[in-house]
C-alpha positions as CSV (number, residue, x, y, z in Angstrom):
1,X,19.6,9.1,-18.1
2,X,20.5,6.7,-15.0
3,X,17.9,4.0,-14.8
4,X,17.3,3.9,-10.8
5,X,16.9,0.8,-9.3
6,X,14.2,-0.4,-7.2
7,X,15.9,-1.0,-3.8
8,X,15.1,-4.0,-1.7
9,X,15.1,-1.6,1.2
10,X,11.9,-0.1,-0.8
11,X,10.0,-3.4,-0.6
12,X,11.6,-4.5,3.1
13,X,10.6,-1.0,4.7
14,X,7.3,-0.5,2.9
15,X,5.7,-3.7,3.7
16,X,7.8,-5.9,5.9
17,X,7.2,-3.4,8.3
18,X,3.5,-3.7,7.8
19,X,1.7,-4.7,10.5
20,X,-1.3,-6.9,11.5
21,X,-2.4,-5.9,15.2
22,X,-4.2,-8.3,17.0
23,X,-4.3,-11.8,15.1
24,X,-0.5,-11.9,15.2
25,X,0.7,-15.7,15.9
26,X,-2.3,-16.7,13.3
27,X,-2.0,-15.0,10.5
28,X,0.6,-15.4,7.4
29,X,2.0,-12.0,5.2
30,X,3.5,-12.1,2.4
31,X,3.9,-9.4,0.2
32,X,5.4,-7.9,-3.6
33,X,6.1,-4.9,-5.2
34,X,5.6,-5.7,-8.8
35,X,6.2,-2.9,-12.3
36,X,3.0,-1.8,-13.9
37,X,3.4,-1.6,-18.0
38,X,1.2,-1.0,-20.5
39,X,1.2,-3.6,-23.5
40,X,-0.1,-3.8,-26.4
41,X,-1.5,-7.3,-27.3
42,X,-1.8,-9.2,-30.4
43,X,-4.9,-7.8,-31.4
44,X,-4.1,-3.8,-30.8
45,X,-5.5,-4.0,-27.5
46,X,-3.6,-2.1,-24.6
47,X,-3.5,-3.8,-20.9
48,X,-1.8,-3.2,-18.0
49,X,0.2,-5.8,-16.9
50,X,2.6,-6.6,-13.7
51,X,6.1,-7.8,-13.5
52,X,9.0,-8.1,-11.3
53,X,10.3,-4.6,-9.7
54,X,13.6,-4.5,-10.3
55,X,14.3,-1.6,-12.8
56,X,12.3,1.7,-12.6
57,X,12.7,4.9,-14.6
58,X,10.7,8.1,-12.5
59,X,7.5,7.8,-13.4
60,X,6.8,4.6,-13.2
61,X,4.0,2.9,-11.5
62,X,4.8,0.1,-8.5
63,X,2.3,-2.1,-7.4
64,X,2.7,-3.0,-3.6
65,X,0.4,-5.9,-2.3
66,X,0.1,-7.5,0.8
67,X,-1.3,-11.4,1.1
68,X,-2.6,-12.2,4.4
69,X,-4.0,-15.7,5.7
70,X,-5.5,-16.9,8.5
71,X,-3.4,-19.9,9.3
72,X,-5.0,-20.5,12.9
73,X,-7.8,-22.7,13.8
74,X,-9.7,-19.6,14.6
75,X,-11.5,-16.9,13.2
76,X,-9.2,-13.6,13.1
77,X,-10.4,-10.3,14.3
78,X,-9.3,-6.9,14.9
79,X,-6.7,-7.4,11.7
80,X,-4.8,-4.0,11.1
81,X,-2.4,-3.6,8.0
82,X,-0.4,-0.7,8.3
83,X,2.1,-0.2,5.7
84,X,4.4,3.3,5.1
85,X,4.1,5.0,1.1
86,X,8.4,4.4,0.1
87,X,10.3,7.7,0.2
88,X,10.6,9.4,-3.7
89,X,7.3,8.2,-4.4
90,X,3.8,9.5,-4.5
91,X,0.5,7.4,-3.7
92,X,-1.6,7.0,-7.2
93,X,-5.0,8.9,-6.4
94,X,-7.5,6.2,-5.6
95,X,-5.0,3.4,-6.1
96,X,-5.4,1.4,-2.6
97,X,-7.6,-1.5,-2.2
98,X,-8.7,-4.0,0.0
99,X,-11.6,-6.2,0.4
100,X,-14.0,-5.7,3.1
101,X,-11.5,-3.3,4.5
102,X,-11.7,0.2,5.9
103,X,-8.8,2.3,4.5
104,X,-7.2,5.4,6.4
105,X,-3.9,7.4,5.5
106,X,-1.8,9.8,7.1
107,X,0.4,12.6,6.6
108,X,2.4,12.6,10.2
109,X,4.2,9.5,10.1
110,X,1.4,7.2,11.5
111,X,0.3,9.3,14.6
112,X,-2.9,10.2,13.0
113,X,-5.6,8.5,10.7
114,X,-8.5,10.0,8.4
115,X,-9.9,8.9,5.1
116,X,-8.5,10.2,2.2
117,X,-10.3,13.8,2.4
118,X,-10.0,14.1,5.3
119,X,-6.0,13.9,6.3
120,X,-4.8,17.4,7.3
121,X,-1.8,19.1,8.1
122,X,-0.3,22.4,9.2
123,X,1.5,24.5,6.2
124,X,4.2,26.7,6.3
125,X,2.1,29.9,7.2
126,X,0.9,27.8,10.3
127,X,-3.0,27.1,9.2
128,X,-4.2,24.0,8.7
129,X,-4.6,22.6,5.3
130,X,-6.5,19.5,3.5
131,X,-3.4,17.3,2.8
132,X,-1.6,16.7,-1.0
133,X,-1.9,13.2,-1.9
134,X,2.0,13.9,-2.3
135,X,2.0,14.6,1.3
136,X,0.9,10.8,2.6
137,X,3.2,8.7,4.8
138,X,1.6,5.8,5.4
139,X,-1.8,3.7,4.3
140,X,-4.0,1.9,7.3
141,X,-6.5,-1.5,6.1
142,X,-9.0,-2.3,9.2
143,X,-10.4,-5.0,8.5
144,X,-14.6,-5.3,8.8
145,X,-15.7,-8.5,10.8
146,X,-13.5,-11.3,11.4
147,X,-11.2,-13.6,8.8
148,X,-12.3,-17.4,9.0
149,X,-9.7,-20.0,9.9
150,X,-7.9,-20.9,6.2
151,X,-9.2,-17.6,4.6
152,X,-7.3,-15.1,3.0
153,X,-7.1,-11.3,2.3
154,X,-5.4,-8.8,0.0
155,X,-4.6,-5.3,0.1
156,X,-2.3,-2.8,-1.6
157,X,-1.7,0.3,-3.2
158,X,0.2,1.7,-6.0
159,X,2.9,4.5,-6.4
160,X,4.9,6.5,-8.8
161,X,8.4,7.0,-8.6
162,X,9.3,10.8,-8.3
């Protein structure tokens, strides 16, 4: 069996095309796509661990996180993370995060927002349908209240390779 690489197009569209809305000019990204393993340790104990994203077999888990700090003089408001779920993946159920953030997906491309059990769209027959988590395109982090001048944030979600 091929091992597939993760391409660096993965990581550049997924989250260099995330974007912050309204503190841009004072706030700093930087983000990673990192392997999830399990390991067993020393003492027969099994943990999950991170490493670099280089290799993946389908099935495998991908961690993508997204730093962001306030590098203004300011507090930052209105912060928006907007980040697209990479193509031959599927979103883990329940695995984004974020601090203090208000998470929204969609399954349209972006155009429209709703939490989790809430995204719809319109199936084959023409109805409208509660959306498969298969069915996401993209993950939305708002951002409650403002980020103090030399704070920082994190957010991120994980996937499996189809």
């Amino acid at each position: 069996m091929r091992t597939p690489l993760i391409p660096a197009l993965w990581l550049g569209l997924a989250l260099a095309t995330g974007s912050l809305a309204h503190a841009q000019g004072t706030l700093e990204m930087k983000n990673t796509a990192e392997l999830e393993t399990l390991v067993k340790t020393a003492d027969g104990k099994v943990e999950k661990r991170r490493g670099p994203a280089e290799k993946a077999l389908p099935g495998a888990t991908v961690a993508y996180t997204t730093t962001f700090k306030n590098i203004g003089s300011r507090s930052a408001g209105g912060i928006v993370i907007k980040n697209p779920v990479p193509a031959n993946t599927t979103l883990v159920p329940a695995g984004a995060w974020g601090e203090n953030t208000e998470i929204s997906y969609s399954a349209d491309g972006g155009k429209t927002w709703a939490a989790v059990d809430k995204v719809r769209v319109t199936g084959a027959d023409g109805k409208e349908r509660p959306a498969g988590i298969s069915e996401f395109t993209h993950i939305r982090w708002a951002l409650r209240g403002e980020l103090p001048a030399g704070k920082q944030g994190e957010v991120g979600f994980r996937v499996v390779i189809n």
